[in-house]
N, C-alpha and C positions, 0 to 999 in steps of 0.2 A: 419402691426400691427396697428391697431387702437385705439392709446393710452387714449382718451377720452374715448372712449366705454368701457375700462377696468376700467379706473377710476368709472366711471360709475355705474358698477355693482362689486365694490371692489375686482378685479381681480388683484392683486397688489403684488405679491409674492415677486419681489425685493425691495420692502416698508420694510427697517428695523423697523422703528418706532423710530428710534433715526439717529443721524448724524454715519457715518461711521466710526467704530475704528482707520481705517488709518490717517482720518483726524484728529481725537480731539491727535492722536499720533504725526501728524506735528503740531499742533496748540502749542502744550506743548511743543514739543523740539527742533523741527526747527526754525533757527531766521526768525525776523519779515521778513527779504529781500526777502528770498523765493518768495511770495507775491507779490514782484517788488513794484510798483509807478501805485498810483490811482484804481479804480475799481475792484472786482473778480467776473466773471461772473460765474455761474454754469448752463450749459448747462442741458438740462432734467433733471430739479431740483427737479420733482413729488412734495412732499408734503414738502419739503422746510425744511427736516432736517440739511443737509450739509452747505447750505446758513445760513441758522439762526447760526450756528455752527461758520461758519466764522465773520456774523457779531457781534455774541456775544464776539469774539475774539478782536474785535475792527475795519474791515477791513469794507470797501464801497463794497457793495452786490449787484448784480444782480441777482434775480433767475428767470434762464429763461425755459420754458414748451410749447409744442405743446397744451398742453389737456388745455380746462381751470377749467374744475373739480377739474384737481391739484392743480392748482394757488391756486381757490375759497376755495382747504384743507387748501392748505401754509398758504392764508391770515388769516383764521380763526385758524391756532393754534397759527403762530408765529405774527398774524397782518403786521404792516408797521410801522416799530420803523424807526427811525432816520437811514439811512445807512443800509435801507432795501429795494428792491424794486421789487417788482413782475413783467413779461416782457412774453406775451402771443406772440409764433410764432417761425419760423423755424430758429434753428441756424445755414441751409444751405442758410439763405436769404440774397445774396447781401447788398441789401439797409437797412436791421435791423442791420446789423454790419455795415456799416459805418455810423448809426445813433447811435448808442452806443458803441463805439469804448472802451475797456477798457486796465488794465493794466496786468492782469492775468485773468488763466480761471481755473477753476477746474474740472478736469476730475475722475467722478467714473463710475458713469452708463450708461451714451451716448454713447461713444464708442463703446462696448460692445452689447447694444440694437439695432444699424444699422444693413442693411446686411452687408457682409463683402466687399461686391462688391464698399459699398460706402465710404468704410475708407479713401482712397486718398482725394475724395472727404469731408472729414471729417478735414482731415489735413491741405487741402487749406480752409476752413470755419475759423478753428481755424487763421491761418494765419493772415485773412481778419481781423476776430474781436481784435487782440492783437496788439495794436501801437509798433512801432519798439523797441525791447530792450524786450516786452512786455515777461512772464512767463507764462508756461503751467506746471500746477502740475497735477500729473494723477495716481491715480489708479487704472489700468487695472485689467482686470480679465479674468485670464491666460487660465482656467481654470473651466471652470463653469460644475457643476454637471448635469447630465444627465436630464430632462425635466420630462421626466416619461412618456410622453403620443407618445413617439419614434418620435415627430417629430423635423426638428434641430431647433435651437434658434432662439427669442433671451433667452436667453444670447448668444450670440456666441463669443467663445475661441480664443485670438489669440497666439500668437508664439514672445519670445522678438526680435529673430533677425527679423523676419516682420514688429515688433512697429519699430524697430532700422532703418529698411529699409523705410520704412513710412515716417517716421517726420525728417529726416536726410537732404532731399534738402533744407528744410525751419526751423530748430530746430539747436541750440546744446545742447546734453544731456549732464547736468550734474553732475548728481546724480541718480544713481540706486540702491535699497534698496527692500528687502523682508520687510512686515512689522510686525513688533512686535507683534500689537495688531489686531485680525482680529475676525468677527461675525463666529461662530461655522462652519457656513456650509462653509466659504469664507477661513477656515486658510489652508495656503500652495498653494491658486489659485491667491494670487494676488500677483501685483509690483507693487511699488512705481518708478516713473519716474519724475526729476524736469527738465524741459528743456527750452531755451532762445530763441525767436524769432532772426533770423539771422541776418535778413536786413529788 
C-alpha cells in the first residue's frame, strides 16, 4: 500500500476526522499510569488526531507516519505545541527506534494496516521502541468490515487469542476491555488491550 499516494489523492477512509472514541474513553477514565513514564509514541498517526488527543491530555507526544502528506496534514491542523512532535519514517526501523526510545505507544491503526504476515515483526518493533517497564495501549480492530471492492485488507482482522499469542514472548497483558465508546462502523469490532514491556 502506498500510503503517501493515498494521502495524496485523499483516499483516506480510515481518517475519522476526530481522535478515536476508544482513546478520549481511556483519556477520561483510565489513570494517568496507563501511559507509564516519559514519551507516547503513536505509530501511523495519518493526520494527527489520536496524537493531538493524547497530548491535549497532558502526555509528551510523538506522532510518528510513513507518508509525509500526513505529517504536512497533522502539522497544519494541530501544529507543533509544546509536547507535540511530528516524526517522518518506518516504525519497523532499527536505528529510528533507538534514536527515540519512548515510554508508551499507542496502538489503533498500524496494526491492523500491515500485512498480517508482518505482525511478529510488528511486535518486535514495538519491543525496540518502548524502554523496559515501557506500556503498549492498543486498539485493535477485530473485525473490520468488508472493503467493497472484494479485495482483502488493509484493514485486516485479527483473532484475540493470536494478539494473545503475538505480544505474550515480549508483553504482559494487563487489562482487556470491549470499549464503551466506538465510531458507528467500528462498534463491536474492536478491543482494548493494556499491556507491559517484559524485560
Amino acid at each position: 500500500m502506498d500510503w503517501e499516494e493515498c494521502y495524496q489523492q485523499g483516499d483516506t477512509p480510515w481518517d475519522l476526522g476526530e481522535a478515536a472514541p476508544p482513546l478520549l474513553e481511556l483519556l477520561a477514565e483510565r489513570p494517568a499510569g496507563i501511559w507509564g513514564e516519559g514519551s507516547v509514541l503513536v505509530p501511523g498517526c495519518g493526520r494527527g488526531h489520536d496524537a493531538a488527543a493524547l497530548q491535549r491530555s497532558g502526555r509528551e507526544v510523538l506522532g510518528l507516519d510513513l507518508a509525509p502528506k500526513a505529517l504536512a496534514e497533522a502539522a497544519s491542523l494541530y501544529g507543533a505545541p509544546k509536547g507535540l512532535r511530528w516524526l517522518e519514517g518506518s516504525f519497523f526501523d532499527p536505528a529510528l527506534a533507538a534514536g527515540h526510545r519512548v515510554g508508551a505507544i499507542f496502538e489503533h491503526t498500524c496494526f491492523c494496516a500491515i500485512l498480517p504476515l508482518e505482525r511478529e515483526a510488528y511486535v518486535q518493533a514495538a519491543h525496540r521502541w518502548l524502554e523496559p517497564g515501557g506500556r503498549l495501549v492498543a486498539v485493535f480492530f477485530l473485525d473490520p468490515p468488508e472493503r467493497g471492492d472484494g479485495e482483502p485488507g488493509p484493514p485486516f482482522g485479527a483473532r484475540k487469542n493470536e494478539i494473545r499469542g503475538l505480544f505474550g514472548p515480549f508483553f504482559t497483558i494487563e487489562r482487556e476491555t470491549d470499549p464503551g465508546c466506538a465510531h458507528p462502523d467500528r462498534e463491536g469490532r474492536e478491543w482494548v488491550v493494556e499491556m507491559v514491556r517484559t524485560y
